[in-house]
Backbone bond lengths (Angstrom), bond angles and torsions (degrees), N, CA, C in turn:
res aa  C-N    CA-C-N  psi(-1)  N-CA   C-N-CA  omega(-1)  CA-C   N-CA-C  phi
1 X - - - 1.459 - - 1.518 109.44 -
2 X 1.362 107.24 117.47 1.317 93.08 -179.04 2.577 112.13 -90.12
3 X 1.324 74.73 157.87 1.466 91.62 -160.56 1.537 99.38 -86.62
4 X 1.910 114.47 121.95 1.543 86.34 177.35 1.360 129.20 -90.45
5 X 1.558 130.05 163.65 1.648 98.50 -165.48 1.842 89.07 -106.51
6 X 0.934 70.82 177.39 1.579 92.00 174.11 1.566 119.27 -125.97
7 X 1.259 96.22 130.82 1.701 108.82 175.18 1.242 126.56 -56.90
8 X 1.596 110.62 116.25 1.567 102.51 -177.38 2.037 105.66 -79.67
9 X 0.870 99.69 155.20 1.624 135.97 178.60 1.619 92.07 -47.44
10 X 1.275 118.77 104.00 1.485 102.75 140.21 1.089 148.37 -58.85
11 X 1.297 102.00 131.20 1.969 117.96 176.58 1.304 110.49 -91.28
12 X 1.540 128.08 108.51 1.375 127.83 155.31 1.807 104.42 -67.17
13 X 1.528 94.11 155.08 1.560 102.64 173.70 1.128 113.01 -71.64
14 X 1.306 113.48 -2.62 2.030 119.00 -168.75 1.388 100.56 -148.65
15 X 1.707 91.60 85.31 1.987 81.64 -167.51 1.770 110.73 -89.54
16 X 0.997 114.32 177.54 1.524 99.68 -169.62 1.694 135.73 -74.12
17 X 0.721 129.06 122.45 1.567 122.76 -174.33 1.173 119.56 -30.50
18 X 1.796 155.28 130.32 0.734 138.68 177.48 1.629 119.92 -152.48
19 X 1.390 125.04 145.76 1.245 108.15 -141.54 2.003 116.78 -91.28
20 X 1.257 117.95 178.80 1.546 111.53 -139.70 1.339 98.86 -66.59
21 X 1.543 133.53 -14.32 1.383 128.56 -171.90 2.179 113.47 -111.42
22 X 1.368 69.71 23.87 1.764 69.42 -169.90 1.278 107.98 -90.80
23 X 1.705 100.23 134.89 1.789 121.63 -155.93 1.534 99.14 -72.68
24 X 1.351 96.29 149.16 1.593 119.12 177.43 1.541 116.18 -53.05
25 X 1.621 119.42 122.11 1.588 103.48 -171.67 1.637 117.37 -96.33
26 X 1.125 120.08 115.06 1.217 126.35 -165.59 1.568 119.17 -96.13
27 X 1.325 152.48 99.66 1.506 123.65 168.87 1.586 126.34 -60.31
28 X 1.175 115.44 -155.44 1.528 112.48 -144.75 1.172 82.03 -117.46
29 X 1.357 119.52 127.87 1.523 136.57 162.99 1.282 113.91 -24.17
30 X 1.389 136.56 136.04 1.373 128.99 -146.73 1.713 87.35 -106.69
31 X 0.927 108.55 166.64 1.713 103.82 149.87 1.725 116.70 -125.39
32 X 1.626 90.26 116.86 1.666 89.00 -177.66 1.637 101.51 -125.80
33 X 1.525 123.33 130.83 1.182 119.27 166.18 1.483 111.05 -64.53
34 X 1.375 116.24 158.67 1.236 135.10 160.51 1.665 108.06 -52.44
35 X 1.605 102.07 152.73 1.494 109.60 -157.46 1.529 99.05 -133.94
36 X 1.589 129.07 149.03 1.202 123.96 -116.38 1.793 83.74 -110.79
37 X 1.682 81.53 -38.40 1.774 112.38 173.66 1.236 110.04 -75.51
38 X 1.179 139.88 -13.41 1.614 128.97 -173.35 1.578 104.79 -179.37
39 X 1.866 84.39 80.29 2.026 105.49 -176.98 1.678 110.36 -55.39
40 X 1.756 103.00 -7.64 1.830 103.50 168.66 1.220 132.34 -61.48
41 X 1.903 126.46 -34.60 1.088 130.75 179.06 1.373 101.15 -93.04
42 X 1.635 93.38 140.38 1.159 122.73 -178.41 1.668 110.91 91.72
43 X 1.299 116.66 -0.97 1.648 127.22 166.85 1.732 97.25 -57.33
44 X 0.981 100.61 151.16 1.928 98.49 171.15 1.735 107.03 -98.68
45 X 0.965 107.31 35.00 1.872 108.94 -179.22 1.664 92.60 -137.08
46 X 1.606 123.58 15.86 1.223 119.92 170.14 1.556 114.38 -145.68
47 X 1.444 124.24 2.18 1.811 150.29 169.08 1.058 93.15 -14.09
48 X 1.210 122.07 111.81 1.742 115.35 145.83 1.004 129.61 -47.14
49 X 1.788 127.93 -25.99 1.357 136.78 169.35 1.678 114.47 -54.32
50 X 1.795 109.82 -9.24 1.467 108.06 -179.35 1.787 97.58 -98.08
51 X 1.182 108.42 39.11 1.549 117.22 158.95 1.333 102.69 -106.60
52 X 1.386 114.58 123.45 1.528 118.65 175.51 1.380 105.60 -140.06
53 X 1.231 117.57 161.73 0.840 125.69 166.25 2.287 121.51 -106.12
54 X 1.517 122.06 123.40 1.387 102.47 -134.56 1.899 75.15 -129.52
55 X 1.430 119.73 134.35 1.595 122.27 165.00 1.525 114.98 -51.21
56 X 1.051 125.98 112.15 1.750 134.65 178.91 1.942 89.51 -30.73
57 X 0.806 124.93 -66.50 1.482 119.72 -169.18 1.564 129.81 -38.33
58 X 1.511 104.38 -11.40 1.480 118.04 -163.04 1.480 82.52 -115.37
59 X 1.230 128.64 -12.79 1.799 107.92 -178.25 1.499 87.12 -107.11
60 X 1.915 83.12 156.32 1.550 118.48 176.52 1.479 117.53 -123.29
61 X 1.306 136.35 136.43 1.338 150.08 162.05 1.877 102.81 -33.39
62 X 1.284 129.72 134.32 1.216 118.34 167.38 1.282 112.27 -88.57
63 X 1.428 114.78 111.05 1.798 127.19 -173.93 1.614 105.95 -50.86
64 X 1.104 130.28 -36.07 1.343 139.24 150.31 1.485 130.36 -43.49
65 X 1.816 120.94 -4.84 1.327 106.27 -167.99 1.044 117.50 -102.05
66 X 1.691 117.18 139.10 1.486 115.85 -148.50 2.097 103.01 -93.64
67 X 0.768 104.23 -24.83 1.834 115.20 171.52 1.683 97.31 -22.89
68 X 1.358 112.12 147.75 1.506 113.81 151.79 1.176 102.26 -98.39
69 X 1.556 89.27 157.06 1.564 96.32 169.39 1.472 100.19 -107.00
70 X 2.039 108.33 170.61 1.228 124.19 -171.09 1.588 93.45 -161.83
71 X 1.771 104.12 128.10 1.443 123.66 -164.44 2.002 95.56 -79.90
72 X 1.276 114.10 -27.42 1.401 112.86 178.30 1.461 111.82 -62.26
73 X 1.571 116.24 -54.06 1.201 131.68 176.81 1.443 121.61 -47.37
74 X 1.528 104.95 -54.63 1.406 109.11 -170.65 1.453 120.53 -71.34
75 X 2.162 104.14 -24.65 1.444 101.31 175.62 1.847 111.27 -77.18
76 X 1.536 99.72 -20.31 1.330 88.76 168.46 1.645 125.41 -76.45
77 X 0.942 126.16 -45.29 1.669 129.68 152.42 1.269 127.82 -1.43
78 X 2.136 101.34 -57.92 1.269 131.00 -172.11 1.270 98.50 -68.31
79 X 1.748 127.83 -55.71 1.381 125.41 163.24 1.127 144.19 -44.28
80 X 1.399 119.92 -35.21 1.248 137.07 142.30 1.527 118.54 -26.09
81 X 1.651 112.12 -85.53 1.576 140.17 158.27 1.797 101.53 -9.83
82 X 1.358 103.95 -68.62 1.278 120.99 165.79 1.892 124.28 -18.39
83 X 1.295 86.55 -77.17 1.728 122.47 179.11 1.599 101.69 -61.32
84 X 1.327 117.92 -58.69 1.397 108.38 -155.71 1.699 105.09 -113.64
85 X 1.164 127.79 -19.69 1.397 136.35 -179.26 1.324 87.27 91.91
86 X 1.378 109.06 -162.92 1.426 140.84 -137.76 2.073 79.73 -110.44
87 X 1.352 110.21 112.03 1.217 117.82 -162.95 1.976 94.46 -120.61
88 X 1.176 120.99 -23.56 1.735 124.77 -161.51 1.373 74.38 -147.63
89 X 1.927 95.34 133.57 1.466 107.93 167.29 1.713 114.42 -83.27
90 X 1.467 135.56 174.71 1.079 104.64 166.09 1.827 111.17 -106.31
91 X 1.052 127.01 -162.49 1.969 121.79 -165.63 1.522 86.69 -131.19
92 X 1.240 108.94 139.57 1.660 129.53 -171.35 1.134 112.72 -125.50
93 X 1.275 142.43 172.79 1.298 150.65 129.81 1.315 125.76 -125.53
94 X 1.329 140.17 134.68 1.175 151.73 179.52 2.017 115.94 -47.03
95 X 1.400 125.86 114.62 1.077 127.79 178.98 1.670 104.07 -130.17
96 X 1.501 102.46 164.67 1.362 109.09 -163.45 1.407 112.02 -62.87
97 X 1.073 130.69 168.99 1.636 139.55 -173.75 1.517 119.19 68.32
98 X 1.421 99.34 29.87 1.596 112.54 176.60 1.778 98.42 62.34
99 X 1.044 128.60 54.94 1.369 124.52 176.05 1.899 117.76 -147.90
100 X 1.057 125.61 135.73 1.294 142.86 -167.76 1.622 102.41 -73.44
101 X 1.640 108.76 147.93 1.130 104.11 166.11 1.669 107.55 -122.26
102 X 1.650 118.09 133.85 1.492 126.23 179.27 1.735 98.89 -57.00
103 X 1.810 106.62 111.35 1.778 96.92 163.75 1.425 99.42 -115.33
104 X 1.311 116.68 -7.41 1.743 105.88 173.20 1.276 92.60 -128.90
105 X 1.721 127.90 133.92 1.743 109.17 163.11 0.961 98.99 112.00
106 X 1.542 132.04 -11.56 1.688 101.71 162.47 1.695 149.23 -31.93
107 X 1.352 78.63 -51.55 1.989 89.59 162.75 1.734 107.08 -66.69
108 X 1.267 128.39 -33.04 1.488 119.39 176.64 1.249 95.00 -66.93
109 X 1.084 125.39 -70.62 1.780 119.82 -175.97 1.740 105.97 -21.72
110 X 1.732 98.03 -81.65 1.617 82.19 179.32 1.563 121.09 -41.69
111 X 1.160 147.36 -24.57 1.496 144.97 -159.06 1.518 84.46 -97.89
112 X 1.552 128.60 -64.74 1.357 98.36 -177.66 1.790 129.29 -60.68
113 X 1.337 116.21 -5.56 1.674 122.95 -179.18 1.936 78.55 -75.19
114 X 1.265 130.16 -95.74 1.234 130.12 173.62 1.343 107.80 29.59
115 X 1.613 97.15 -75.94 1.636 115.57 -159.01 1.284 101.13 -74.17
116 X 1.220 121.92 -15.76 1.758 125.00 -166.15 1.571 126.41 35.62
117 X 1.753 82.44 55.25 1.496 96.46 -168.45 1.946 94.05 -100.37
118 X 1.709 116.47 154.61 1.231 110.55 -174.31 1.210 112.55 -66.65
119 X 1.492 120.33 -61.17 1.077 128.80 -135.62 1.188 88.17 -124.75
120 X 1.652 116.79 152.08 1.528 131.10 148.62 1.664 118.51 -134.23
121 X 1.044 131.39 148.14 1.563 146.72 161.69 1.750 111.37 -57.51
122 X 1.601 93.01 122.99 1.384 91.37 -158.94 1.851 87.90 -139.44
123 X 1.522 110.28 147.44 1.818 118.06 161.53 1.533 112.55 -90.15
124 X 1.253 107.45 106.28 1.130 101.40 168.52 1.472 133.72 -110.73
125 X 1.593 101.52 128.46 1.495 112.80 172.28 1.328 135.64 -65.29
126 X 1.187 123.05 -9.09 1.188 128.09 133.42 2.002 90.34 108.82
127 X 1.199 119.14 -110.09 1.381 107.41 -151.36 1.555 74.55 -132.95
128 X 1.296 133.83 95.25 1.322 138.44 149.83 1.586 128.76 -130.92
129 X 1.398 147.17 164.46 1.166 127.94 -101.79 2.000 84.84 -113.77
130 X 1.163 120.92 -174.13 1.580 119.47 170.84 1.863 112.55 -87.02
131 X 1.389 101.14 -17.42 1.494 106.63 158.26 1.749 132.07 -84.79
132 X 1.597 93.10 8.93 1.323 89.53 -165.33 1.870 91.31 -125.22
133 X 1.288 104.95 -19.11 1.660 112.82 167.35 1.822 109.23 -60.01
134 X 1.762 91.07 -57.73 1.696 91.89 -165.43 1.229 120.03 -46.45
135 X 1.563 107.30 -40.85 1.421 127.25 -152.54 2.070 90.78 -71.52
136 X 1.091 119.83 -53.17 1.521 138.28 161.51 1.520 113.34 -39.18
137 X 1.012 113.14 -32.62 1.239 118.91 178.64 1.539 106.37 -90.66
138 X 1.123 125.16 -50.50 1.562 137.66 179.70 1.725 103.44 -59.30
139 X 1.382 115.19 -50.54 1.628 110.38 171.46 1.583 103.11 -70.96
140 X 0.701 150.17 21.52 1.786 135.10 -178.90 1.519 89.43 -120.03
141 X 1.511 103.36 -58.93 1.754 89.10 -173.09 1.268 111.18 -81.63
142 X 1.054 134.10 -15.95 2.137 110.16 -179.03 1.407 83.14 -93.61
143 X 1.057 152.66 26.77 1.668 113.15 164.51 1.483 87.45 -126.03
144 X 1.222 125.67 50.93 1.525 133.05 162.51 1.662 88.89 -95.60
145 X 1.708 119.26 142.47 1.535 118.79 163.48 0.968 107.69 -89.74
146 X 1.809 102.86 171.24 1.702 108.61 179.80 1.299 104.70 -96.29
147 X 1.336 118.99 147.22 2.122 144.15 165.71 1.655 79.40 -12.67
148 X 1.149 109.93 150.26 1.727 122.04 116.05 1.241 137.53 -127.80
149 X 1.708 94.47 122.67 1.731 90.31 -146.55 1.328 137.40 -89.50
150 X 1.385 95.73 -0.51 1.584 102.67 156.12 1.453 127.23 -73.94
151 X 1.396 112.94 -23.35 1.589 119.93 160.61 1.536 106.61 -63.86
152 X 1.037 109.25 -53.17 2.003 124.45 -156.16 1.616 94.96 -53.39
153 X 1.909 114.51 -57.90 1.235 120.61 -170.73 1.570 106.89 -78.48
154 X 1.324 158.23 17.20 1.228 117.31 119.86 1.682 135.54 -75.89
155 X 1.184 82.30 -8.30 2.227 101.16 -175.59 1.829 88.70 -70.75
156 X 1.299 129.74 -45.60 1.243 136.51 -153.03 1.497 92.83 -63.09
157 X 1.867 113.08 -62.53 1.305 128.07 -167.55 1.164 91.64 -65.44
158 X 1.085 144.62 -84.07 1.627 128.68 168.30 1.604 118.81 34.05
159 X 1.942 80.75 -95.93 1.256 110.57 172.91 1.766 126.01 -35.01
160 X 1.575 93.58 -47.43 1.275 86.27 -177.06 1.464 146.66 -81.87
161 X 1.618 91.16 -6.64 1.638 127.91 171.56 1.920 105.10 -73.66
162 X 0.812 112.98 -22.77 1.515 126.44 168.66 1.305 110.63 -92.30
163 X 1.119 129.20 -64.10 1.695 150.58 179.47 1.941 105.45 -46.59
164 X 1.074 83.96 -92.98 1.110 137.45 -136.46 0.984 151.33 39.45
165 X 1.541 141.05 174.99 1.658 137.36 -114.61 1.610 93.96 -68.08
166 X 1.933 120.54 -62.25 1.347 113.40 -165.99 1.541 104.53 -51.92
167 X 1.161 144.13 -36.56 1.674 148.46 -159.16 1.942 94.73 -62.61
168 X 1.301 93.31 -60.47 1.495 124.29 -170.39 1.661 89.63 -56.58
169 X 0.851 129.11 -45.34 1.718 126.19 -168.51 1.458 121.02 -58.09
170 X 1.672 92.37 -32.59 1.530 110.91 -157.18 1.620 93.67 -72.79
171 X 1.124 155.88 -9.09 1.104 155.26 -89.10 1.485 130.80 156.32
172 X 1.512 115.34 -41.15 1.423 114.27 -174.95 1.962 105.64 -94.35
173 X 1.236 124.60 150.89 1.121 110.48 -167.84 1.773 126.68 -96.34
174 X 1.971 87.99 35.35 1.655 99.10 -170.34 2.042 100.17 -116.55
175 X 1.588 122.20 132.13 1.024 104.45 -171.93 1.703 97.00 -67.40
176 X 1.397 94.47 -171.54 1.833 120.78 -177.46 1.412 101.51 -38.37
177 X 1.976 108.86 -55.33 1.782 111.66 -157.52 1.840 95.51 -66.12
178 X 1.324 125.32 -28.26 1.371 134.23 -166.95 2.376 116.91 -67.52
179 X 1.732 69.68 -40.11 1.727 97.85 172.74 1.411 110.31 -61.42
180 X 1.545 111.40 -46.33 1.728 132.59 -173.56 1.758 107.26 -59.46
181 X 1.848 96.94 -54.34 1.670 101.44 172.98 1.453 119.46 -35.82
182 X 1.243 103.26 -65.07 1.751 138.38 -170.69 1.328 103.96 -41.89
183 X 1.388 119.77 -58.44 1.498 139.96 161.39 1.848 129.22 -32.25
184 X 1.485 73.70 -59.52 1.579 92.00 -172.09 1.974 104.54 -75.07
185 X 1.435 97.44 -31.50 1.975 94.68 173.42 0.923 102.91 -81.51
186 X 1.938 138.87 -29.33 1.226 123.91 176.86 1.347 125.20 -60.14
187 X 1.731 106.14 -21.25 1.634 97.24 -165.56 1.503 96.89 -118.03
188 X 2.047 114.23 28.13 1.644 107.94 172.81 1.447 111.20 -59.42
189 X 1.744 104.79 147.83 1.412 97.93 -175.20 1.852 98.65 -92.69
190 X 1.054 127.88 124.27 1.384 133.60 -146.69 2.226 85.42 -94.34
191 X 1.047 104.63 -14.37 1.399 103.74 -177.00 1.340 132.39 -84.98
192 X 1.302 101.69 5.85 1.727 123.15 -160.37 1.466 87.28 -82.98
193 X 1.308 118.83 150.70 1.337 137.32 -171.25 1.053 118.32 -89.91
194 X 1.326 119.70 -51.14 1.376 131.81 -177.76 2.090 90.05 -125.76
195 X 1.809 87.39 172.49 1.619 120.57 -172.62 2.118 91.13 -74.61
196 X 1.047 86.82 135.08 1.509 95.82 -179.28 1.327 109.37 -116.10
197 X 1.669 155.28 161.59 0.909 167.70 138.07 1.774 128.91 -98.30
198 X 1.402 117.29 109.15 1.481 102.27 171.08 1.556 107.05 -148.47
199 X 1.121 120.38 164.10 1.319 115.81 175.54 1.223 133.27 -74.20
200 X 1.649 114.58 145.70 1.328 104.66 -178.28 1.833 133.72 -40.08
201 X 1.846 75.82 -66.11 1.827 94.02 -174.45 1.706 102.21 -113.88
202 X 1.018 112.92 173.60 1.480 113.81 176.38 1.793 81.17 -83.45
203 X 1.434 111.76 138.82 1.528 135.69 172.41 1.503 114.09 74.77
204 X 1.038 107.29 21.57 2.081 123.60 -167.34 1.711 89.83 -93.88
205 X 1.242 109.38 136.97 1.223 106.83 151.65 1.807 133.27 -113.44
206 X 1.584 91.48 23.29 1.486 113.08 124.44 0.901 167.69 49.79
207 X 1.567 148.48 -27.74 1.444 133.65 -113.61 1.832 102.03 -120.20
208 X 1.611 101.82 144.02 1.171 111.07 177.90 1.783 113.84 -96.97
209 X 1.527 91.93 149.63 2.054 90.47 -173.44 1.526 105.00 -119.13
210 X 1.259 127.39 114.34 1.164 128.78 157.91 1.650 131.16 -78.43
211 X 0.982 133.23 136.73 1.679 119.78 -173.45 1.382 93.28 -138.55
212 X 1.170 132.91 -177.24 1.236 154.72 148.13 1.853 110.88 -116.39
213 X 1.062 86.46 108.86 2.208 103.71 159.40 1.072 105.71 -116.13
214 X 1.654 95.28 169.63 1.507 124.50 149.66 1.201 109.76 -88.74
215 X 1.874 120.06 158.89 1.150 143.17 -163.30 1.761 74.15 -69.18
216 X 0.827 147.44 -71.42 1.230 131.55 -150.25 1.958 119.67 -68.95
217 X 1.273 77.58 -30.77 1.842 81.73 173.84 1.428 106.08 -73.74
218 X 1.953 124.71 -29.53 1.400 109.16 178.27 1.449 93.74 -65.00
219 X 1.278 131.61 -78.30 1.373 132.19 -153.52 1.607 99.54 -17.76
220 X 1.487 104.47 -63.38 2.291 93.22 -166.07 1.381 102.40 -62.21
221 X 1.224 134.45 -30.14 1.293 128.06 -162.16 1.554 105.50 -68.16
222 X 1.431 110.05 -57.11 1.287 140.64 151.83 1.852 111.48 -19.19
223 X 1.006 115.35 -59.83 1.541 128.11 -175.70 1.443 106.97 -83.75
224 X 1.220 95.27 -49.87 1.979 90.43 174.51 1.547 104.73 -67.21
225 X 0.900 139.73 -37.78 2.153 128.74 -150.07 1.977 65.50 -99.10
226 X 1.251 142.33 -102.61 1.201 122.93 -176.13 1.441 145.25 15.54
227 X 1.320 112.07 -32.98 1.514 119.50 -140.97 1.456 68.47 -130.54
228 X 1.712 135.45 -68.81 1.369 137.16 -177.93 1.920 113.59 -41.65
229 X 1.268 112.74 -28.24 1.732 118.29 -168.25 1.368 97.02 -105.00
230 X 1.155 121.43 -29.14 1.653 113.08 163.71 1.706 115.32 -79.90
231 X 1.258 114.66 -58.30 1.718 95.22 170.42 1.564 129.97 -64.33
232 X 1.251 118.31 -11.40 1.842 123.12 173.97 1.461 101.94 -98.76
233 X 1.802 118.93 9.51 1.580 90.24 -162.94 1.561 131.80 25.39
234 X 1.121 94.83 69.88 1.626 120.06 159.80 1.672 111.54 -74.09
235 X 1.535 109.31 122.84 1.548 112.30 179.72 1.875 89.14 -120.70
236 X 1.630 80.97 173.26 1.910 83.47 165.63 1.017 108.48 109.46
237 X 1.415 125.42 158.32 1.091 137.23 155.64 1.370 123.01 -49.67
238 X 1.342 123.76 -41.14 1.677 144.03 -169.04 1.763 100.52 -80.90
239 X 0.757 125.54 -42.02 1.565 153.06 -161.53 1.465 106.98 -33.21
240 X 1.404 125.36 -9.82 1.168 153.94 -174.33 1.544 101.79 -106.19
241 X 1.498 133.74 -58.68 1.219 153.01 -164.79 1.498 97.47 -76.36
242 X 1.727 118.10 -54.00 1.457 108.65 -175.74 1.127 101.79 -59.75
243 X 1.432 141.12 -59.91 1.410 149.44 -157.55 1.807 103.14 -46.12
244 X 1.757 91.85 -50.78 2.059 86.60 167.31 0.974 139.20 -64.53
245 X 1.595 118.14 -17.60 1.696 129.96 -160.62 1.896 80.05 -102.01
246 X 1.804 126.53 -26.29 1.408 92.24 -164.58 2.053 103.06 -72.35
247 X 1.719 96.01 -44.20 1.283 103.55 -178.88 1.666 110.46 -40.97
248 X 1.151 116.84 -50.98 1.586 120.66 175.77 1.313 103.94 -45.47
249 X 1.065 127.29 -50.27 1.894 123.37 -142.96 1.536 77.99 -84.93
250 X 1.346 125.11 -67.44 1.713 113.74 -177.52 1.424 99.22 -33.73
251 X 1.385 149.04 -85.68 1.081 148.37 -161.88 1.549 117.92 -21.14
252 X 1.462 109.57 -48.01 1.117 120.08 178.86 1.957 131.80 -69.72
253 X 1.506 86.82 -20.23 1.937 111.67 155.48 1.052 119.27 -104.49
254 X 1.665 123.87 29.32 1.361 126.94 145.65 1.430 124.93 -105.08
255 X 1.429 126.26 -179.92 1.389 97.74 -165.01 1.365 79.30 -135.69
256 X 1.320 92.56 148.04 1.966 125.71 -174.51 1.230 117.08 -22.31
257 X 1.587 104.01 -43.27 1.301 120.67 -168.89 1.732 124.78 -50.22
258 X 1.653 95.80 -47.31 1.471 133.39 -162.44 1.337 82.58 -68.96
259 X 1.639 147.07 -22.81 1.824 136.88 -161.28 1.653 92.99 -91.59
260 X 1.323 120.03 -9.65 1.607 104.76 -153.00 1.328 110.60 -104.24
């Protein structure tokens, strides 16, 4: 049986001004039978009718949200918002004084205040408890995966041969030196025989590492310096390089044996 869909609501990037008491716009309850392949649609804890659209003025920041924020990020976000409109709704819950609380989308919230746009498209959960938001909030964000960035950086170089880098800047959430990385792994020559060394910049003290792997030796290398720059919060340009010298220096307080 096929299922019919229904059209979501367009979002202009500049949606219209509208004034501080203006009611929540809702469409008309869809009617979808249950599906043989996916007994979820048509559950009432998944309604498409909990797509609304809600006036920025009636949502609130959740005083509870554990995310940092970052002024680089969020103006890039706002640029984004900009570029593509309102692409991910954000997830709400109902709080007293007729007003919504942000449980997914806080940082969009701030990027849409930015834009000082009225309205945004929001899922709402309707009247459930602050233990039942967090926990919702905690499954949405850790089961996001991490980059892999030897995949990511040829899509980047890609990109930027189409783009290019200033377009790409306005928008992507890596500064210039981050853009340069991306670049420089996109265009490694994977054929080089041996590990090469050269300097970054003329007067840098610097140094660039060439190797030759297999797709499979990048992947661990890849997952280990990864997994090391995300748990030490590693920033920087180097941030890649420390992550190798820490794995190295462990290497060097293991004993021979443990490689064979």
């Amino acid at each position: 049986m096929k299922i019919p869909k229904k059209k979501k609501p367009a979002v202009s990037p500049n949606p219209p001004t509208v004034s501080e008491n203006s009611p929540i716009v809702s469409p008309e309850p869809p009617s979808v039978p249950p599906s043989p392949v996916n007994p979820s649609i048509g559950d009432p804890s998944v309604r498409l009718d909990r797509m609304v659209e809600i006036p920025v003025d009636r949502l609130r920041k959740a005083p509870w949200n554990y995310k940092d924020d970052d002024e680089f990020k969020a103006s890039q976000l706002a640029a984004n918002l900009q570029r593509n409109g309102q692409l991910l709704n954000l997830i709400v819950r109902h709080i007293p004084g007729d007003l919504f609380e942000v449980i997914d989308g806080n940082h969009r919230l701030d990027a849409v205040l930015l834009n000082k746009w009225a309205s945004v498209i929001c899922y709402d959960l309707g009247e459930i408890s602050e233990r039942q938001a967090k926990r919702i909030a905690i499954e949405i964000n850790e089961t996001r995966f991490t980059s892999n960035i030897s995949r990511l950086a040829p899509i980047i170089t890609e990109l930027n041969a189409e783009f290019g880098k200033d377009d790409l800047l306005k928008t992507f959430p890596y500064p210039a030196s981050e853009i340069d990385s991306f670049l420089s792994l996109g265009a490694f020559d994977w054929e080089s025989p041996n590990p090469k060394y050269k300097w970054d910049d003329p007067g840098s003290n610097l140094l660039k590492l060439e190797i030759l792997l297999t797709a499979e030796q990048m992947e661990i290398v890849n997952s280990a310096l990864t997994r090391i720059i995300t748990e030490m919060n590693l920033e920087g340009k180097t941030k890649m390089g420390r992550a190798l010298e820490l794995v190295c220096a462990d290497s060097l307080n293991t004993p021979i044996e443990s490689f064979r």
